[in-house]
ZAKOLLO-832502 format. One record per atom (N, C-alpha, C): y, z, x. Coordinates in steps of 0.1 Angstrom, whole numbers, padded with zeros to 4 digits, always signed. Atoms other than C-alpha are relative to their C-alpha. Layout:
# residues N
YZX/...
***
This chain:
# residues 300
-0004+0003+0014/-0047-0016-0102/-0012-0003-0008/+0010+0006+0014/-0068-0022-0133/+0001-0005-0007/-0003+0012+0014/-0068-0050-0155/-0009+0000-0008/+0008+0006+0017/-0085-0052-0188/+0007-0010-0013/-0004+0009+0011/-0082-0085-0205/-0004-0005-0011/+0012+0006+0015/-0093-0093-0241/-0012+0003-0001/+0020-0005-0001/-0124-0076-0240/-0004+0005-0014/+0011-0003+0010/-0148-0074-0266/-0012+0004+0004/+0014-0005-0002/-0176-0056-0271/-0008+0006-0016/+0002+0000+0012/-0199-0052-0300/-0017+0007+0004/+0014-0006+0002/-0232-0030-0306/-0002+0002-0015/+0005+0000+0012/-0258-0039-0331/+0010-0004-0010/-0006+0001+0007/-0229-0053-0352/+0014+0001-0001/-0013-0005+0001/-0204-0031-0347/+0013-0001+0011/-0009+0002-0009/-0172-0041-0329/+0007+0013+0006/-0003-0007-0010/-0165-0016-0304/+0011+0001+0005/-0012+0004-0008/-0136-0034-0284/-0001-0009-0004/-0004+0016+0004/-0116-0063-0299/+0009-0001+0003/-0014+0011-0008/-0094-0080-0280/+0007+0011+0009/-0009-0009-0007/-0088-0049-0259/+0006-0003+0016/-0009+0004-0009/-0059-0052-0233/+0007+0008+0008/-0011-0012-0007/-0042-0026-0208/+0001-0003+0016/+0002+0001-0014/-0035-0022-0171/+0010+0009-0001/-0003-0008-0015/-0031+0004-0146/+0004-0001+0010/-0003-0001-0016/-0010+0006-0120/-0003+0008+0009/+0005-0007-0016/-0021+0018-0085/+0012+0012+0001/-0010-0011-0002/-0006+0052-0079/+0004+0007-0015/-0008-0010+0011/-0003+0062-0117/-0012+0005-0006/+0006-0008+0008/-0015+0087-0144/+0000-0007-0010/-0001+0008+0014/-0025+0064-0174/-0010+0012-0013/+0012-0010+0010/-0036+0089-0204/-0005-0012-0014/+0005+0008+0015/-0058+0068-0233/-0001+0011-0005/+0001-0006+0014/-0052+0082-0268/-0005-0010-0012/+0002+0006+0012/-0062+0077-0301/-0013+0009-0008/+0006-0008+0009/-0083+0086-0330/-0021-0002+0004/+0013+0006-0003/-0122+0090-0329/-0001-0014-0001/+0006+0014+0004/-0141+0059-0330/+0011-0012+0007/-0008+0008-0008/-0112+0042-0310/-0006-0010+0008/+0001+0012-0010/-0126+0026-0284/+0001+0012+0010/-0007-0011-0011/-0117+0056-0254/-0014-0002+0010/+0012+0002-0007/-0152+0058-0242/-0005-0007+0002/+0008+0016-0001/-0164+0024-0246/+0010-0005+0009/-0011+0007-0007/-0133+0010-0226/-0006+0009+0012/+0002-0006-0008/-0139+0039-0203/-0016-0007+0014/+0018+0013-0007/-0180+0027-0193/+0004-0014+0006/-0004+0017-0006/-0164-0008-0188/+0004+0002+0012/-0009+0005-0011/-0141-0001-0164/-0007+0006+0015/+0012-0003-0011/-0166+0021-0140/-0017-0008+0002/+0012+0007-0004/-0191-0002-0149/-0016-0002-0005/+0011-0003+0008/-0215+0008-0167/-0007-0010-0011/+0000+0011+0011/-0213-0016-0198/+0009-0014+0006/-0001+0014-0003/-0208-0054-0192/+0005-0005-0012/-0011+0009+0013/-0179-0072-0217/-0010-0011-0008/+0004+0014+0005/-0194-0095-0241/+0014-0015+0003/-0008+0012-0007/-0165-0117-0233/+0011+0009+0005/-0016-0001-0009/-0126-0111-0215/-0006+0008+0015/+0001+0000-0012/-0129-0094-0183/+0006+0019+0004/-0007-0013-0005/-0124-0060-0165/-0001+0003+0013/-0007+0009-0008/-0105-0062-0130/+0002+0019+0007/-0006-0010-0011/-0102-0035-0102/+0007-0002+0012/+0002+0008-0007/-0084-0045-0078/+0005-0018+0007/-0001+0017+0000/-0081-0083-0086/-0025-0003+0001/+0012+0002+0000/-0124-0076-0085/-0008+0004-0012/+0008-0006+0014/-0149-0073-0115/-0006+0012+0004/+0010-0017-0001/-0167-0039-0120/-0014-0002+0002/+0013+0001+0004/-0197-0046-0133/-0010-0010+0009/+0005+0006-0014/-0224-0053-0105/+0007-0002+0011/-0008+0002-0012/-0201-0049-0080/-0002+0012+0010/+0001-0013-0006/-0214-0022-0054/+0015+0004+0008/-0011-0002-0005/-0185-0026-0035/+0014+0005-0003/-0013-0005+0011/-0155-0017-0061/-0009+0010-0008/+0003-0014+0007/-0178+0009-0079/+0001+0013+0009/+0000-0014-0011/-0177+0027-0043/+0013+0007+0000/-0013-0007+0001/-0138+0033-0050/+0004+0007-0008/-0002-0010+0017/-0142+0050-0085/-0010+0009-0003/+0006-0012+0006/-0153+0082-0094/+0004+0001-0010/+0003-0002+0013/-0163+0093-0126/+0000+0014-0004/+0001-0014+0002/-0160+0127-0142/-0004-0005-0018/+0001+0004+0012/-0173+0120-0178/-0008+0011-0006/-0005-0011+0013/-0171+0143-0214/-0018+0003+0004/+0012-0014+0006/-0208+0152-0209/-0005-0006+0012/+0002-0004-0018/-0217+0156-0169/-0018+0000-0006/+0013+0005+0002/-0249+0147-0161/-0004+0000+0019/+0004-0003-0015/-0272+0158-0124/-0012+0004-0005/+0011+0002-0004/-0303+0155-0113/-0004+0015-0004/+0001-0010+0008/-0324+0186-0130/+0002+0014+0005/+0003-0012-0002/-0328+0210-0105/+0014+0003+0014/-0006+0003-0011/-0299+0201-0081/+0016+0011-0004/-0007-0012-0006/-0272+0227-0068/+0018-0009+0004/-0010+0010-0007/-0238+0215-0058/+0003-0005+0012/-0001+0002-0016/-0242+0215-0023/-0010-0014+0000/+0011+0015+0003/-0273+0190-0033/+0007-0008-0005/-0005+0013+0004/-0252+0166-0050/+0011-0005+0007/-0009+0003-0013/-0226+0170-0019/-0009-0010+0005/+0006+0009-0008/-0250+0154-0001/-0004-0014-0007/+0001+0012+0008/-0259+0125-0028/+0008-0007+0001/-0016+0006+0003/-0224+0119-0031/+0009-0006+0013/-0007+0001-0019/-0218+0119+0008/-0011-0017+0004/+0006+0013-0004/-0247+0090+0009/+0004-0013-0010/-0003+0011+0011/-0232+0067-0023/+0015+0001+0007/-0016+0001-0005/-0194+0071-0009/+0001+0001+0011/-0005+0005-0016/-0186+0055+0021/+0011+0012+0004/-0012-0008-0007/-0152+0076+0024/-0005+0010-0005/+0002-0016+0000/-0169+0113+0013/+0005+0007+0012/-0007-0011-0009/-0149+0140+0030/-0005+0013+0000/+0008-0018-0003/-0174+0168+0041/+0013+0010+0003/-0015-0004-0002/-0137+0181+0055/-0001+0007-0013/-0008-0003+0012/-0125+0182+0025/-0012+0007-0011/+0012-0009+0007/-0159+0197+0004/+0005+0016+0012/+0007-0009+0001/-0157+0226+0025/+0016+0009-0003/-0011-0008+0003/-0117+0232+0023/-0002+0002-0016/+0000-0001+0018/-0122+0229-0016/-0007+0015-0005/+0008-0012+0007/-0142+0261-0020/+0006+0007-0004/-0011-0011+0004/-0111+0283-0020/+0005-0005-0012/-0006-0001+0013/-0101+0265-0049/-0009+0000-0010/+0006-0002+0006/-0130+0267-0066/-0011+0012+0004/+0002-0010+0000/-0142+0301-0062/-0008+0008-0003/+0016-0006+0007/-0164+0307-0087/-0012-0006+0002/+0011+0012+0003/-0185+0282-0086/-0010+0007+0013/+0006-0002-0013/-0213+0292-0063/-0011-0012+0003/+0002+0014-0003/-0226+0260-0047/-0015-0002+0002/+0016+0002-0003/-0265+0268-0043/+0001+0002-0013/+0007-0002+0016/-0270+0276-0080/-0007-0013-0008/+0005+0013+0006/-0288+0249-0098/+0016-0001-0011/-0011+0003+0012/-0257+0234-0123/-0001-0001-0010/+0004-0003+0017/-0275+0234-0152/+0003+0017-0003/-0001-0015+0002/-0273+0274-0147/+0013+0002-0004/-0015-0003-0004/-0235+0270-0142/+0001+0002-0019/-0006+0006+0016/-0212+0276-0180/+0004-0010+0004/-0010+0016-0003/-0194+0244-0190/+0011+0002+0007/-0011+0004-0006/-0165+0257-0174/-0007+0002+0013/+0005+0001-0015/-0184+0262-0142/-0004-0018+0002/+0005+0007-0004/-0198+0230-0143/+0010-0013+0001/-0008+0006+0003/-0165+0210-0153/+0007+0004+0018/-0012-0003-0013/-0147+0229-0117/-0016-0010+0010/+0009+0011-0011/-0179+0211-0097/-0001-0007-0004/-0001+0012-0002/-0178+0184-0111/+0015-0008+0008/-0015+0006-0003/-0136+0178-0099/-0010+0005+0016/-0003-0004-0014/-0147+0197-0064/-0010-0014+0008/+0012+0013-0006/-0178+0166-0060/+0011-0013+0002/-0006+0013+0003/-0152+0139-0075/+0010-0002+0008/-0011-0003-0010/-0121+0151-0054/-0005+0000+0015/+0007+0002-0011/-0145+0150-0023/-0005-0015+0005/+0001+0009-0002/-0151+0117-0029/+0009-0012+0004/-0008+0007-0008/-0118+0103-0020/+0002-0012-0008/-0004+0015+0001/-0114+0075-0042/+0008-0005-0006/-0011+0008+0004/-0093+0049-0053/+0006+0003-0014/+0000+0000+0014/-0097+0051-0090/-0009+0015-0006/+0004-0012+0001/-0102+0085-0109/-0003-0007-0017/-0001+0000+0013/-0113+0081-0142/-0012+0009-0008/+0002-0010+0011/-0118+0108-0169/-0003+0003-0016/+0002+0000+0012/-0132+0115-0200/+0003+0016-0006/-0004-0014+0001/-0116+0150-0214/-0006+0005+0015/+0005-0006-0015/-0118+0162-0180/+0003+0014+0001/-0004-0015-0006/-0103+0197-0184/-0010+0008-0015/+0007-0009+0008/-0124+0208-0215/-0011+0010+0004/+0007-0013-0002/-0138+0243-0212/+0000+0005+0012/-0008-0006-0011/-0114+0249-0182/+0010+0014-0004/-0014-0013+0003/-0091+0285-0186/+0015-0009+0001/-0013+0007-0004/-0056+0273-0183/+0003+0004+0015/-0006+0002-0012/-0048+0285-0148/-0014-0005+0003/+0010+0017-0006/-0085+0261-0138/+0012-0011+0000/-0003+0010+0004/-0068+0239-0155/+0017-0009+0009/-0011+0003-0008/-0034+0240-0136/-0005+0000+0012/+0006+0005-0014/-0050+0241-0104/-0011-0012-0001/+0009+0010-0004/-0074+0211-0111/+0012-0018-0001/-0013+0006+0004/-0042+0192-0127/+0009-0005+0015/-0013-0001-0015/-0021+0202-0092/-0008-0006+0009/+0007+0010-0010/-0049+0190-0069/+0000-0016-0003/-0004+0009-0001/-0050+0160-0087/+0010-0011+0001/-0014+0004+0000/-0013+0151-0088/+0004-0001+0013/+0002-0001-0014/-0016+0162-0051/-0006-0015+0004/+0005+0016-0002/-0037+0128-0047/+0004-0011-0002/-0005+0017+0003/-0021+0102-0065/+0014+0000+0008/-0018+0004-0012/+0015+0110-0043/-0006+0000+0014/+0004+0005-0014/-0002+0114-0014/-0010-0010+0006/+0006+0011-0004/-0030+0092-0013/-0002-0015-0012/-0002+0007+0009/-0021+0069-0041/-0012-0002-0011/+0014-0002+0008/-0051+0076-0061/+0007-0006-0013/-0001+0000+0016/-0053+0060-0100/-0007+0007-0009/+0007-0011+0005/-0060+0082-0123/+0000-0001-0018/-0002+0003+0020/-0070+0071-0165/-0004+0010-0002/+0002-0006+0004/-0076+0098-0182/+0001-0003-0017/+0005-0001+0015/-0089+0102-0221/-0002+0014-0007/+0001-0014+0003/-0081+0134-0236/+0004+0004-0014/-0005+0004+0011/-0076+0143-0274/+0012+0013+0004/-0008-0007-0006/-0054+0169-0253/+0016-0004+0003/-0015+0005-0007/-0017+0156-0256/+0007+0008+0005/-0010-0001-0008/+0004+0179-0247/-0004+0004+0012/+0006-0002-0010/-0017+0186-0217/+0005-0016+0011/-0002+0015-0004/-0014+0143-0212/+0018-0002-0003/-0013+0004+0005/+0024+0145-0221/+0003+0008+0016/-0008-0006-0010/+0031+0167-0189/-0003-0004+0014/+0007+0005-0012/+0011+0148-0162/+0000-0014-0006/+0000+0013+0005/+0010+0112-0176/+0008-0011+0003/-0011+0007+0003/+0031+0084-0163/+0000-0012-0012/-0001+0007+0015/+0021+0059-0189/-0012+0004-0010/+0008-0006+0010/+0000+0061-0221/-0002-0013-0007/+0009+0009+0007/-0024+0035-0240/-0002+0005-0014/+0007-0004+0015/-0026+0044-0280/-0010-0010+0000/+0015+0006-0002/-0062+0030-0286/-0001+0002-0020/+0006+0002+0011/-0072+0019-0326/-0006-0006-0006/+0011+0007+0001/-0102+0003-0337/+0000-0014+0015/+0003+0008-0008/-0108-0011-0305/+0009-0009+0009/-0007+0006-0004/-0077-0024-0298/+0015+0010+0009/-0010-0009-0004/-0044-0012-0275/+0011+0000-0007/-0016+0003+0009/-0015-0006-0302/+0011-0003+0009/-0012+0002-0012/+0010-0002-0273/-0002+0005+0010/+0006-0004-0012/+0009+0005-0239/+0021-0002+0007/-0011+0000-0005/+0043+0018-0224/+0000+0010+0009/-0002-0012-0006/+0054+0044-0199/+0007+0010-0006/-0003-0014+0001/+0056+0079-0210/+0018+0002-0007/-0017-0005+0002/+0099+0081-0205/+0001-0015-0014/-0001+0012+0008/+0100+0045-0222/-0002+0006-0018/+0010-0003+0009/+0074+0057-0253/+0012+0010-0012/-0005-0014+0000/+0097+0090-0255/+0017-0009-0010/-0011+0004+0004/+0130+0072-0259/+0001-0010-0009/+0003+0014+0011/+0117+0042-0284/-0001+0008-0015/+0001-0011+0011/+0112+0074-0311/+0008+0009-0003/-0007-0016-0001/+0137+0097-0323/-0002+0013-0017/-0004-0008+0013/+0136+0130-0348/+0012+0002-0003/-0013-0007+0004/+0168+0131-0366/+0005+0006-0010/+0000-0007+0013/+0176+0159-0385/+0016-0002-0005/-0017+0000+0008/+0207+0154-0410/+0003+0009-0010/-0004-0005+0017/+0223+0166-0441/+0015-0003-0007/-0006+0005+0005/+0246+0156-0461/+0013+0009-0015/-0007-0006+0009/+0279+0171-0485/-0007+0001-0011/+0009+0004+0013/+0261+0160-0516/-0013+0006-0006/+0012-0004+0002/+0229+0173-0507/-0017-0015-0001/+0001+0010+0005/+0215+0136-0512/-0002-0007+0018/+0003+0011-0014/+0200+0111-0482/+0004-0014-0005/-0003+0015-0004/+0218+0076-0481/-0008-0008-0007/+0013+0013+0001/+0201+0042-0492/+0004-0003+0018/-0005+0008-0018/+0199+0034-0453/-0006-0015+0000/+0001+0016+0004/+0197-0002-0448/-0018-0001+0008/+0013+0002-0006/+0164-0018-0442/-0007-0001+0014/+0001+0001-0012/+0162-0026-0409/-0001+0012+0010/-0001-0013-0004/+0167+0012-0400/-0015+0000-0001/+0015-0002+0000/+0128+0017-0389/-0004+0014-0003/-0001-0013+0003/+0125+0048-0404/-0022+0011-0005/+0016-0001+0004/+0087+0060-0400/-0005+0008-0008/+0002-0008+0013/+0086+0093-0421/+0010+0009-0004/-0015-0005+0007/+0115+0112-0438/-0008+0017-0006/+0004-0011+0007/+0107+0151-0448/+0014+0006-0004/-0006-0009+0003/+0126+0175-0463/+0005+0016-0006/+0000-0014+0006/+0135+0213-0464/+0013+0003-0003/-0008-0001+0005/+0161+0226-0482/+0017-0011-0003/-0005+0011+0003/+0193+0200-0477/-0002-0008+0014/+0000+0007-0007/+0183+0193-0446/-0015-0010+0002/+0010+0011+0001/+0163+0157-0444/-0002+0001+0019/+0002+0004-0017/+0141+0151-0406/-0005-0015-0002/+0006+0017-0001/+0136+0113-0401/-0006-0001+0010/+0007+0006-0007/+0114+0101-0375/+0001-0013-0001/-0010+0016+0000/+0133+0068-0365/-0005-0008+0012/-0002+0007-0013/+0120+0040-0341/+0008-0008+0007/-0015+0008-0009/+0150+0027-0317/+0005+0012+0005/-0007-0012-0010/+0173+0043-0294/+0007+0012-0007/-0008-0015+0006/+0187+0079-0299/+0014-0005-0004/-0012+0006-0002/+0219+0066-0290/+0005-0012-0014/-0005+0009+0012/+0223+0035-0317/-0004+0009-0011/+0002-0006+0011/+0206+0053-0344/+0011+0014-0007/-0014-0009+0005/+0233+0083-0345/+0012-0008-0003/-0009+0008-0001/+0255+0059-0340/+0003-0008-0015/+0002+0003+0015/+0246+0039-0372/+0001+0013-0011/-0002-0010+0015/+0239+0074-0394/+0017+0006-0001/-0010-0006+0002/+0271+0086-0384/+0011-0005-0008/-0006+0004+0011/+0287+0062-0408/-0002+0005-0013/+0006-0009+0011/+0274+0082-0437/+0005+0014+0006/-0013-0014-0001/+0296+0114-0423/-0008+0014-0007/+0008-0013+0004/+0264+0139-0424/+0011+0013+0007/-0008-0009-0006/+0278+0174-0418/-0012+0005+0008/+0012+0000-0007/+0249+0177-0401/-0010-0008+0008/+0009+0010-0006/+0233+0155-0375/-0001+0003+0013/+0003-0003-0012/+0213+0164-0345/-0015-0006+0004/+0014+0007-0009/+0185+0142-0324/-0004+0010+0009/+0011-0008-0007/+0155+0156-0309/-0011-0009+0005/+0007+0013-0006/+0132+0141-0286/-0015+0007-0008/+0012-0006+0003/+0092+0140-0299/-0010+0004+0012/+0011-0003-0007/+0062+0152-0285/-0007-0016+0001/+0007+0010-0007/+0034+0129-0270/-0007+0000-0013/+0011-0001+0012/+0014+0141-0302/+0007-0006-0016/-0008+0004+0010/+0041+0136-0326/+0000-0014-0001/-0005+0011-0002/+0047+0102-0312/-0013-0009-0004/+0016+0005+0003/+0009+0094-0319/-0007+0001-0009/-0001-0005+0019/+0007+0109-0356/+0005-0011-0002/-0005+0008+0008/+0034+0085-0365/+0001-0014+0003/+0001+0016+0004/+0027+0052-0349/-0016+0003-0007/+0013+0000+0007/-0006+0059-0359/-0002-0001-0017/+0000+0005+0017/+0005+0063-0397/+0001-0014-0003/+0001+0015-0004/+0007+0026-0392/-0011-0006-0002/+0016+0007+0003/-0028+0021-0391/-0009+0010-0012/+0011-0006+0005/-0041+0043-0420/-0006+0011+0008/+0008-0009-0003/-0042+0072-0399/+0010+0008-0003/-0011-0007+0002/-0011+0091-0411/-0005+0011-0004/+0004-0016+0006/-0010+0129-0420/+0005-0001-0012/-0005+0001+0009/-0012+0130-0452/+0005+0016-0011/+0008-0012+0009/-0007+0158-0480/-0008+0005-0009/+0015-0002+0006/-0036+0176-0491/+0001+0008-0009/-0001-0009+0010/-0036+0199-0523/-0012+0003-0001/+0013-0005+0000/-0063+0227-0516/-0001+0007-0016/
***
């Protein structure tokens, strides 16, 4: 598990992480979202260790990270901008990787080749493209066997079938060997299909933190329309987050259950009324208009 309690962090001034809060359960896919300048990477460094909290705490385990050789041996890192020794080959950082991780699975390094294919393992890595160097970085990380996976866009400048084979191996790990796995991708619908929960992240803070189905069913689009042509005064309490409209038919984006909310419009006797579930990206536009980050319209 991973606990992050109240943590702040501040550089040269600038608050980074304030009062940030989430946890990871063991065995699941947590995807962090949110807008630049969030917090995603700075949270990220905390929790492998890298950066040290100015105050609250960050918990692997029930163990701190930071200086802790023992709990950094269970987390691997795959992070947005890969980084190896200058002249070093894959098979060379097999070996690095086999003396820093107790559990390194040479086994398992040499079954992996077949899924990565291209990659040819003596080349220096700097030679590799980004998407070569993105498939050795998973075949190093996935060899290392550990508890905690955590990712910073991890599939960028993957093809899509990479991407579904690096996706399937990892999904393969967390049911079979219970692996955790956070991930930080500005990639949702990628994070909507593998994800069991999800962290919105804005200025430093975690807006909400629910599981995926939960998240899904707390939002609904409902398109209506009406005899009249005319949308209702709907009472206030109806949380109605943005309202559009094309011809008579109005789309609401409503937070609360599918179920009560038709239930409520259907006193207003639309001739028209049909719920739709949102996307992960949808769902992240509109709590996000919340904070000053809504889509607005622009007149070019």
């Amino acid at each position: 598990m991973i606990k992050v309690n109240n943590v702040v962090k501040t550089f040269e001034g600038f608050r980074a992480l304030d009062g940030l809060t989430m946890t990871a359960e063991k065995g699941s896919i947590y995807g962090l979202v949110g807008p630049n300048g969030a917090g995603k990477s700075t949270i990220l460094r905390h929790i492998i260790g890298v950066y040290r909290p100015d105050s609250g705490s960050v918990l692997v385990d029930g163990q701190p990270v930071y200086e802790n050789p023992a709990v950094k041996a269970k987390i691997a890192t795959i992070p947005d901008e890969l980084y190896y020794f200058a002249s070093a080959s894959t098979r060379d950082m097999m070996r690095f990787y086999r003396g820093m991780y107790p559990q390194f699975d040479a086994k398992r390094y040499e079954a992996l080749k077949d899924a990565f294919p291209e990659v040819d393992e003596k080349q220096p890595i700097r030679r590799l493209s980004k998407g070569m160097q993105k498939q050795s970085a998973f075949w190093l990380a996935l060899c290392c066997q550990p508890e905690v996976l955590v990712l910073d866009e991890p599939v960028d400048g993957l093809d899509p079938v990479m991407r579904r084979q690096v996706w399937s191996l990892l999904m393969g790990d967390v049911a079979q060997r219970g692996t955790t796995v956070l991930v930080s991708s500005h990639n949702l619908r990628e994070l909507e299909d593998v994800c069991d929960h999800v962290g919105i992240l804005s200025h430093g803070k975690v807006l909400l933190e629910r599981s995926l189905t939960d998240l899904q069913d707390n939002v609904v689009k409902l398109q209506v329309a009406f005899q009249d042509g005319q949308l209702p005064q709907l009472p206030q309490d109806m949380n109605v987050l943005h309202t559009t409209q094309v011809g008579r038919v109005f789309t609401l984006i409503v937070r609360g259950s599918p179920a009560d909310i038709k239930t409520r419009m259907a006193v207003y006797s639309p001739i028209l009324m049909e719920a739709l579930p949102l996307s992960l990206e949808e769902i992240f536009i509109y709590e996000m208009g919340g904070e000053d980050y809504g889509v607005r319209d622009i007149v070019l």
